[in-house]
C-alpha positions in Angstrom: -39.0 99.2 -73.5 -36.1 97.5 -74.3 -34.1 95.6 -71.8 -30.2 96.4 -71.3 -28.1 93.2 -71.2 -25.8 92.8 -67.8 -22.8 91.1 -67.8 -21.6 89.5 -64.7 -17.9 89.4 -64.0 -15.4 87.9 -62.3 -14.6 90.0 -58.9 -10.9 89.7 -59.0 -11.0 92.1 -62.3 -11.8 94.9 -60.3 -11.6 96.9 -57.2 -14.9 97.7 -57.1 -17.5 97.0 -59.3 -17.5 100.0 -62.1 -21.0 98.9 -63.2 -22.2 100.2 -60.1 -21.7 103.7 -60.1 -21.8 106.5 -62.7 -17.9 107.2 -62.1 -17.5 103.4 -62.7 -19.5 103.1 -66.0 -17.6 106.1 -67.7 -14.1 104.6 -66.8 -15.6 101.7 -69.2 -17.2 104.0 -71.7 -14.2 106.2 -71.9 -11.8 103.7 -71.6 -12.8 101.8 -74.6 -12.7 105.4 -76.2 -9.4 106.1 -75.5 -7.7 102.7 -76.2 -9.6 102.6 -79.4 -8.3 106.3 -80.5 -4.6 106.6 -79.1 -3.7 102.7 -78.7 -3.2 100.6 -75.1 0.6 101.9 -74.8 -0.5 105.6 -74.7 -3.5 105.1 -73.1 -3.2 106.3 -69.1 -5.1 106.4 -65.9 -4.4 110.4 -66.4 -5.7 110.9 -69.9 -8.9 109.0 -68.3 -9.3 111.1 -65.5 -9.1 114.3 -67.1 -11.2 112.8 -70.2 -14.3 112.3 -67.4 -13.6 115.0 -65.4 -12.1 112.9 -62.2 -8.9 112.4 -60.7 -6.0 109.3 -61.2 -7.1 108.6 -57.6 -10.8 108.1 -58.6 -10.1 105.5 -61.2 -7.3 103.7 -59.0 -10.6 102.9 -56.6 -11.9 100.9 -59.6 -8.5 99.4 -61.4 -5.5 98.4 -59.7 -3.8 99.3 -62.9 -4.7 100.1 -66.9 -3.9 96.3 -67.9 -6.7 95.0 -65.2 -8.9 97.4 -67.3 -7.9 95.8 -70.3 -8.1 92.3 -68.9 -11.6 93.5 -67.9 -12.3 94.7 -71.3 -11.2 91.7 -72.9 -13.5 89.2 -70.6 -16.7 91.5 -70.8 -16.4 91.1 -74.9 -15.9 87.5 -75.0 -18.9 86.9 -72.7 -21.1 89.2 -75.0 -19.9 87.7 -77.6 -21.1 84.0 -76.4 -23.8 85.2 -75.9 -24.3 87.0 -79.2 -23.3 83.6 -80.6 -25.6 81.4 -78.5 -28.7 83.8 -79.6 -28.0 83.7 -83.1 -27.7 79.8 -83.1 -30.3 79.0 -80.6 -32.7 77.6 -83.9 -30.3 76.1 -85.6 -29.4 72.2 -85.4 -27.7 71.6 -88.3 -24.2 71.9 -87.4 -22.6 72.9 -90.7 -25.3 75.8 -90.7 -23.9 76.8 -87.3 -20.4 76.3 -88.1 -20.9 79.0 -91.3 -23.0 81.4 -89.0 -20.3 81.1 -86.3 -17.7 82.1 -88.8 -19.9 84.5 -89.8 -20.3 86.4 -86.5 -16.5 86.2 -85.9 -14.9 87.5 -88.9 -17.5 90.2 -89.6 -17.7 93.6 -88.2 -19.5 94.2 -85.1 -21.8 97.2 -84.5 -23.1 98.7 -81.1 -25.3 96.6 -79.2 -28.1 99.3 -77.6 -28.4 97.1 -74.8 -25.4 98.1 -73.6 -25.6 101.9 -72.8 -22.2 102.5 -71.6 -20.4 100.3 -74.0 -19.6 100.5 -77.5 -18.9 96.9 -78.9 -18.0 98.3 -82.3 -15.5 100.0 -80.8 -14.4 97.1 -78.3 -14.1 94.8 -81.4 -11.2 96.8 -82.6 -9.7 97.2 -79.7 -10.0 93.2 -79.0 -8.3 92.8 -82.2 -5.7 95.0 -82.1 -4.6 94.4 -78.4 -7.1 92.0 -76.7 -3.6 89.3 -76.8 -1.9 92.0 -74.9 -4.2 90.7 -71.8 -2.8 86.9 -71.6 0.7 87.6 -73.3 2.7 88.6 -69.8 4.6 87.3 -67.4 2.2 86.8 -64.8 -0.4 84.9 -67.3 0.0 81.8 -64.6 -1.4 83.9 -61.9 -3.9 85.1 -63.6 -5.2 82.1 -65.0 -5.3 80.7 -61.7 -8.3 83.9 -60.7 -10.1 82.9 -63.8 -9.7 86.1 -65.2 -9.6 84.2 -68.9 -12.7 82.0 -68.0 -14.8 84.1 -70.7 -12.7 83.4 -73.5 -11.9 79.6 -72.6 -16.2 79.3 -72.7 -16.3 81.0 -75.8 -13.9 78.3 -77.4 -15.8 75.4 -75.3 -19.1 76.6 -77.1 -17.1 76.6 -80.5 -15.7 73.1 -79.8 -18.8 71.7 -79.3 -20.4 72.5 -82.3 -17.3 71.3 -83.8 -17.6 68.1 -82.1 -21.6 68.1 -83.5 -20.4 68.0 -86.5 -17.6 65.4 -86.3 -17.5 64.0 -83.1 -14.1 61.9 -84.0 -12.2 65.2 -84.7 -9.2 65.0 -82.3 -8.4 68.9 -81.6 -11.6 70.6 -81.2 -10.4 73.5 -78.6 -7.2 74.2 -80.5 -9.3 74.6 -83.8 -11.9 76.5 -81.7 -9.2 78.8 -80.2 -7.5 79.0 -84.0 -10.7 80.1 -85.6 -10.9 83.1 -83.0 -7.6 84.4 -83.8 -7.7 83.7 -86.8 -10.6 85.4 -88.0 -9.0 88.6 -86.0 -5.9 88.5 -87.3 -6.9 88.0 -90.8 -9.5 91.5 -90.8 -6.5 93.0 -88.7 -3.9 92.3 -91.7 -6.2 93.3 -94.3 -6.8 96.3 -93.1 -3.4 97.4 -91.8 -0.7 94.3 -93.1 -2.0 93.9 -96.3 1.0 92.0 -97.9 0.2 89.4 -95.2 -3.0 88.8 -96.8 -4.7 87.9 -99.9 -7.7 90.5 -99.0 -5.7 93.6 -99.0 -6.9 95.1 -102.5 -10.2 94.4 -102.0 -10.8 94.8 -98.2 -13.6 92.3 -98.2 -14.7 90.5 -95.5 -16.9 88.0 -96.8 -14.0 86.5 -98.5 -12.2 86.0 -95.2 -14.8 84.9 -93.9 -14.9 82.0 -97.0 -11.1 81.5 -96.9 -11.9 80.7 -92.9 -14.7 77.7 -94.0 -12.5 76.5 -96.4 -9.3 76.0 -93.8 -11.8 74.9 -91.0 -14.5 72.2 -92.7 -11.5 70.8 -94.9 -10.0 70.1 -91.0 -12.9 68.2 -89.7 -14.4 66.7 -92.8 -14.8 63.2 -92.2 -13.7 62.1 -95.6 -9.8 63.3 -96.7 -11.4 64.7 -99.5 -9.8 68.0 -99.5 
């Protein structure tokens, strides 16, 4: 039997813990549904409740509001997603090796994970491209930094600085490449597929050559020797 992976996150993301009831785990499932169909701007605690059979009420005992969910959304990805990462380059020493798979892993599409019954990453990875910046870019980003609702995405780009670090440890901006490579690698499978003109990958809609134009721009950056 195969063992379903649990997550644990922050308290202040929720009003109570939706992994703990069945009401709670289809508010997740069905949210990511939702978002991913209509888009975060017409998504609403109403269309939720009458997708899953409860009231606006019921999910309000959960959420505080549909941008906590999506804050939630966002963190519960970026944690699976280290730890994706961390499995897949728990062998590997070579740093350039980890580097590539890293790349890799980001800019390639993601499909469900089983362990997770009640969450479809597939789906969650399109929705983290196409509005995951819509949980940070606010007015009260301050406050919610100070909760640590954006702890899982700041680990993420420690683990990525690291092995950038590994493999030159004199590089001078680890984090903000780590962070770059992230978007990046979101924002270039986002254009392709929707912004084409913004990208040199919209005829062919391939990923493995953004996921080369991404090596190129990021071991020409920490290459010891200027020889790029």
């Amino acid at each position: 039997m195969e063992l379903q992976l649990q997550i644990k996150m922050n308290e202040k993301l929720f009003v109570r813990n939706p992994e703990q009831t069945e009401l709670g785990r289809k508010i997740i499932q069905y949210g990511i549904q939702l978002i991913h169909t209509n888009g975060f701007e017409s998504f609403t605690f109403k269309k939720l409740a009458e997708e899953i059979g409860s009231t606006e009420a019921g999910i309000y005992r959960y959420f505080e509001n549909k941008h906590r969910l999506l804050i939630y959304l966002t963190a519960w990805y970026w944690s699976w997603l280290e730890f994706r990462v961390t499995y897949h380059l728990n062998n590997i020493t070579d740093p350039t090796v980890k580097l590539k798979k890293l790349i890799q892993l980001l800019a390639s599409n993601v499909t469900d994970d089983d362990r997770t019954i009640y969450v479809n990453e597939g789906l969650l990875h399109q929705i983290i491209i196409a509005e995951g910046s819509k949980a940070y870019l606010t007015k009260h980003v301050s406050d919610d930094n100070k909760d640590r609702l954006f702890k899982p995405y700041k680990d993420l780009c420690s683990l990525i600085a690291g092995i950038i670090m590994e493999y030159n440890s004199e590089y001078t901006h680890p984090r903000s490449l780590a962070s770059t490579i992230i978007e990046m690698s979101h924002l270039q499978v986002f254009f392709m597929h929707n912004l084409p003109s913004l990208t040199d990958f919209g005829d062919t809609k391939n990923e493995q050559l953004v996921v080369e134009y991404i090596e190129d721009l990021v071991f020409c950056s920490i290459r010891k020797e200027l020889d790029c």
